[in-house]
C-alpha positions in Angstrom: -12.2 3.5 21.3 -9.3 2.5 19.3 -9.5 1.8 15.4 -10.7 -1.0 13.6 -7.5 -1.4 12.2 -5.6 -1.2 14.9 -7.4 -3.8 17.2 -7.0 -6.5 14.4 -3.4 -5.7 14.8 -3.2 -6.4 18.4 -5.4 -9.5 18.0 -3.3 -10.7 15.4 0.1 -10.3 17.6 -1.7 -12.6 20.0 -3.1 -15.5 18.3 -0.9 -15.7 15.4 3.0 -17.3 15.6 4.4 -14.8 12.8 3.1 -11.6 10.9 0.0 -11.9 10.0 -1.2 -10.1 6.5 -4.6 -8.9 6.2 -6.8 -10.4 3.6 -10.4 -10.5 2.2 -10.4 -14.1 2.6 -9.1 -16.7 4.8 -7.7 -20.1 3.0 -6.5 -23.5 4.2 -5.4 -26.8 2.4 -6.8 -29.7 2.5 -5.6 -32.8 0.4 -5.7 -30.4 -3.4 -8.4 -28.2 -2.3 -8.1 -24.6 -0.8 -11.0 -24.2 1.6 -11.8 -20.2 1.7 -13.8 -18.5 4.6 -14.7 -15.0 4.9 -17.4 -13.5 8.0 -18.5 -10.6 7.8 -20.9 -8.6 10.3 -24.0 -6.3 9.8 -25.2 -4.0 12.6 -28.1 -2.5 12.8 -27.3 0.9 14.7 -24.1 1.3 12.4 -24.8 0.2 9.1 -28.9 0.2 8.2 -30.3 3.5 7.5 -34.1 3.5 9.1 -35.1 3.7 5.8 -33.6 0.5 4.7 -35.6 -2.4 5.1 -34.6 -6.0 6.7 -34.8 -7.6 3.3 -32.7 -5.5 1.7 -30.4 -5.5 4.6 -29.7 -8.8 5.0 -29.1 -9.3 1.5 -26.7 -6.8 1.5 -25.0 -8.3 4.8 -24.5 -11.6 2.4 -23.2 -9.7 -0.5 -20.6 -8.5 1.8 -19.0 -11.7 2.2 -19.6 -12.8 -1.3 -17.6 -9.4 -3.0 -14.8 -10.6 -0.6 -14.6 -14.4 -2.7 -15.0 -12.2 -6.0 -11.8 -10.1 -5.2 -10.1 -13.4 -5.0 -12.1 -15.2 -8.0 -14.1 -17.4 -5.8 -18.0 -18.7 -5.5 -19.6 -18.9 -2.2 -20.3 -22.4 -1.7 -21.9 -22.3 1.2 -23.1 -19.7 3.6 -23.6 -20.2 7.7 -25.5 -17.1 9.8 -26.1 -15.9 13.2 -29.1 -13.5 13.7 -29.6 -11.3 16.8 -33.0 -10.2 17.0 -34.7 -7.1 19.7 -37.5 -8.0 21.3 -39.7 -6.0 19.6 -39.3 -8.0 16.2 -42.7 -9.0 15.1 -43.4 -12.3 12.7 -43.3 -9.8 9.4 -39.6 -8.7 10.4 -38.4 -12.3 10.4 -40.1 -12.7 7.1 -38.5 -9.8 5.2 -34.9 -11.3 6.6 -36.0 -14.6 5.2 -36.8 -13.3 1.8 -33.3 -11.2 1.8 -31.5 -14.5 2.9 -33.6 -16.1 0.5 -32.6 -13.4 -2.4 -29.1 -13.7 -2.1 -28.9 -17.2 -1.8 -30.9 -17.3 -5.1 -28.6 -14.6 -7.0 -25.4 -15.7 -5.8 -26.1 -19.7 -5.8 -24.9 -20.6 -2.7 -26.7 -23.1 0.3 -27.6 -21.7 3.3 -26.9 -24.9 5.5 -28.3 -23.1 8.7 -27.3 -20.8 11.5 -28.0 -19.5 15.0 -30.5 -17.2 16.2 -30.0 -15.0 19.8 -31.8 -12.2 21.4 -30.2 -8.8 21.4 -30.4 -5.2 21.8 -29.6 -4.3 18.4 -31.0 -6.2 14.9 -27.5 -7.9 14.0 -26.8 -10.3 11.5 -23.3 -12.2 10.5 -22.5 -14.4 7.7 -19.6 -17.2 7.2 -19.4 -17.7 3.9 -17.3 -21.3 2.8 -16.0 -22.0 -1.0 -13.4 -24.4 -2.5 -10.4 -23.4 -5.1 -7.7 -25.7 -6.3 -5.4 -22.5 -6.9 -3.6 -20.7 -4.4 -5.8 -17.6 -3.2 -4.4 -14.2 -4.5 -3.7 -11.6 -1.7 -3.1 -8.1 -1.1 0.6 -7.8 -0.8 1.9 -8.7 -4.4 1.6 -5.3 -5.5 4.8 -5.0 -8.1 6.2 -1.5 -8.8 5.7 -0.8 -12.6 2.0 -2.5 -12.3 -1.3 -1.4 -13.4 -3.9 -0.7 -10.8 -7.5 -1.1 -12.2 -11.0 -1.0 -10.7 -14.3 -2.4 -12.0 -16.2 0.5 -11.3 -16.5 4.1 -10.6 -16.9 5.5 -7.4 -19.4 7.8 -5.4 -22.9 6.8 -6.7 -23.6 4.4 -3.6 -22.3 7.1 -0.7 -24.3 9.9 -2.3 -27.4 6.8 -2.1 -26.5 6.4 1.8 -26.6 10.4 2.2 -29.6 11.4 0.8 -31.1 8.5 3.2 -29.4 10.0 5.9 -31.3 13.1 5.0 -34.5 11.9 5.2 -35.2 13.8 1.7 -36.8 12.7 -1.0 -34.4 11.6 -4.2 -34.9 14.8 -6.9 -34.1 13.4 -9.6 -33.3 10.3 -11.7 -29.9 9.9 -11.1 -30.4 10.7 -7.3 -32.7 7.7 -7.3 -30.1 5.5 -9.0 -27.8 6.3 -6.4 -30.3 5.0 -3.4 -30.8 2.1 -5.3 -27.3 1.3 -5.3 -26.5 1.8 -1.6 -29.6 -0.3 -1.3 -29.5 -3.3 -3.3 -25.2 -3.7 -4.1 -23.8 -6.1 -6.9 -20.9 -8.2 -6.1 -18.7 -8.5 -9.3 -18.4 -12.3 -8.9 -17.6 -12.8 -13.1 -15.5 -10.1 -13.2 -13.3 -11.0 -10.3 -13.1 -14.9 -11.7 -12.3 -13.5 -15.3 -9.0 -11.2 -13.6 -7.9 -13.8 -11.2 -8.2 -16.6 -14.0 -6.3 -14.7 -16.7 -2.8 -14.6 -14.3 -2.6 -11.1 -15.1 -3.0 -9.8 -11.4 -0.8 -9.3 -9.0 -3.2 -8.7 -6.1 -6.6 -7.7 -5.3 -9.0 -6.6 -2.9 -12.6 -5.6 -2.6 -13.7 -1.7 -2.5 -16.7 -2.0 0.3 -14.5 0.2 2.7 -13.9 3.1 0.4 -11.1 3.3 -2.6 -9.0 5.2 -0.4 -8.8 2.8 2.2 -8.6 0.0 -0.3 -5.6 1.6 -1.9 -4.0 2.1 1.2 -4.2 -1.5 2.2 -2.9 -2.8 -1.0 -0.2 0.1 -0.8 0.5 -1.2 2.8 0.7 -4.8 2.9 2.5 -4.8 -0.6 4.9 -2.1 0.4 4.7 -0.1 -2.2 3.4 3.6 -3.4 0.0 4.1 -5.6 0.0 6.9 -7.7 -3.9 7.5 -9.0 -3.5 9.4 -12.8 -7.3 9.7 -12.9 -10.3 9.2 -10.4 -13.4 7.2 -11.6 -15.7 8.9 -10.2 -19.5 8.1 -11.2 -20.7 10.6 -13.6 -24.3 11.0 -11.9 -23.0 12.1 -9.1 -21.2 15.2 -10.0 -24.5 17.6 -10.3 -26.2 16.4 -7.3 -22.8 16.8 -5.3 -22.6 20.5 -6.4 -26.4 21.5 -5.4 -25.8 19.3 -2.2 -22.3 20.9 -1.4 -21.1 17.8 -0.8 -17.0 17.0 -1.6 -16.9 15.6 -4.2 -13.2 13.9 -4.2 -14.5 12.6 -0.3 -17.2 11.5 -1.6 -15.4 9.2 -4.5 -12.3 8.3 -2.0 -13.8 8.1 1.1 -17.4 7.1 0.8 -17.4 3.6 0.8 -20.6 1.4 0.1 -19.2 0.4 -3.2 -18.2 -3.3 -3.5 -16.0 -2.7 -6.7 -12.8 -5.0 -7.0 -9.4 -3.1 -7.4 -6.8 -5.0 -8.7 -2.9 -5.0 -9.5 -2.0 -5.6 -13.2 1.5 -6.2 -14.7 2.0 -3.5 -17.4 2.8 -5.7 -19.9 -1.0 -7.9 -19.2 -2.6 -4.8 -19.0 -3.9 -4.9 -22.6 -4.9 -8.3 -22.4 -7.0 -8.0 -19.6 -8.5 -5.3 -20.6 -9.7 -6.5 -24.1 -11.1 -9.7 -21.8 -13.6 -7.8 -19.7 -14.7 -5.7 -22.9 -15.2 -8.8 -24.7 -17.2 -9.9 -21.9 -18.9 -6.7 -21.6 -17.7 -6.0 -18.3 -16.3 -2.5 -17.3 -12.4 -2.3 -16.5 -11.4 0.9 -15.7 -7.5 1.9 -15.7 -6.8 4.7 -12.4 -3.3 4.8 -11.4 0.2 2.7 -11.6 2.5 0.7 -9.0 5.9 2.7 -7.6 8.8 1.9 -5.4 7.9 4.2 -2.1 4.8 3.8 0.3 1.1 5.5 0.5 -1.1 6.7 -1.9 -1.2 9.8 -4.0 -3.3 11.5 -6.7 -1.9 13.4 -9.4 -3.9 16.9 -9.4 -3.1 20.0 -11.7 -0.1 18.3 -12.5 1.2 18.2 -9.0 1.7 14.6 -6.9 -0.2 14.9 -4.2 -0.7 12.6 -1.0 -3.9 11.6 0.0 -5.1 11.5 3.9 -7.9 9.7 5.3 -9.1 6.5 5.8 -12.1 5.7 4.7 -14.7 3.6 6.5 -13.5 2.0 9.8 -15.6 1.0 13.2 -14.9 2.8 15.9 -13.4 6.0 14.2 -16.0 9.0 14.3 
């Protein structure tokens, strides 16, 4: 099968009238409101460990769509599902969806106005997720050479979660158990995204979910522009238990995924302002790299420039 990437392209050449640029969000005006949409997908064969329960999976499924609005510094108004169900579902499966549909509607104060419900062969659940903004929605290709790029978080904890499920082993320590919990239960950085957007430092933004690497490449891509990362934020917890599971640790950090940080483009000269923001909010900023005339993405490594292959997580690419 083809990649993701590339049958999104081929869609787009059909349906759309002119180049179409890839976004987290969708937008359209009406009167002096931008309506935002974003639907997103959860499979069960694809993306729930066996270990991971319904509950936690479908709240995850919704915080999918809702770290999409944050990388634009939107709410989730209003959330629409469709649920395919096996079979062999009994009454206490339905339940624990209920409760994670329940969980995320509660932590991320939106309204579930209602859905659709089919039989299937696989447990799959998607989500539409509907907001309103009066400003124009931020994209991915405003990238400026000479800008900042900055990520919320550090990378690595949730992949080396979603591998030692993959196991089947037991977490052996603390910070092995942190990292389950965060491939489990996700945070969407809905403050932080609505602080950046708000301030009019950013240039563009997009959410991590797919991997950094990816990200990077699809801000590189669609802005035209290279990305040189100075420094990668990779999680401290992770570096022990990477070692004693001879696990890679750069893949792990660039190409793991699970993560729904926000990266961001900053212009240089906001970059301080933006930063003393989200540390007088008390949210994390971290700065990783810069903005420069060219295309792709590299990483600066024993004080060599070097460019960084891989993707990252895609459907249909093994």
């Amino acid at each position: 099968m083809i990649p993701e990437d590339k049958i999104i392209e081929i869609i787009s050449k059909k349906i759309y009238e002119k180049t179409w640029t890839p976004n987290d969000v969708s937008n359209f005006k009406i009167g002096d409101n931008q309506i935002i949409f974003c639907i997103d997908t959860l499979v069960g064969s694809t993306d729930v460990p066996n270990n991971m329960n319904l509950r936690d999976a479908t709240r995850k499924a919704a915080v999918a769509v809702v770290s999409d609005f944050a990388s634009k510094g939107v709410e989730v108004n209003i959330m629409l599902f469709s649920l395919c169900l096996p079979e062999i579902y009994t009454k206490k499966d339905v339940e624990q969806i209920s409760e994670g549909l329940n969980d995320a509607a509660k932590e991320y104060s939106f309204i579930i106005l209602g859905g659709d419900t089919n039989q299937s062969t696989d447990f799959m659940i998607t989500f539409c997720g509907i907001g309103l903004n009066q400003n124009d929605v931020i994209n991915r290709s405003e990238a400026k050479p000479g800008d900042i790029i900055a990520t919320t978080g550090r990378y690595g904890l949730h992949a080396l979660g979603l591998k030692i499920l993959l196991s089947k082993e037991e977490p052996k320590n603390g910070e092995e158990i942190e990292a389950v919990q965060a491939f489990l239960k996700p945070v969407a950085r809905v403050k932080e995204g609505a602080y950046a957007i708000s301030s009019g430092s950013v240039t563009s933004s997009i959410d991590s979910s797919d991997g950094l690497l990816r990200s990077l490449n699809q801000l590189a891509n669609t802005s035209n522009v290279k990305i040189i990362i100075d420094e990668l934020p990779t999680h401290e917890s992770i570096i022990e238990s990477a070692k004693k599971r001879k696990i890679d640790l750069d893949k792990l950090v660039l190409e793991g995924g699970e993560e729904y940080e926000l990266i961001f483009s900053v212009k240089r000269k906001e970059w301080p302002k933006l930063k003393k923001l989200f540390q007088t909010k008390k949210f994390s900023i971290y700065k990783i790299g810069k903005v420069e005339t060219g295309s792709g993405v590299y990483l600066v490594r024993n004080d060599k420039i070097v460019k960084l292959e891989g993707s990252g997580w895609q459907h249909f690419q093994k």
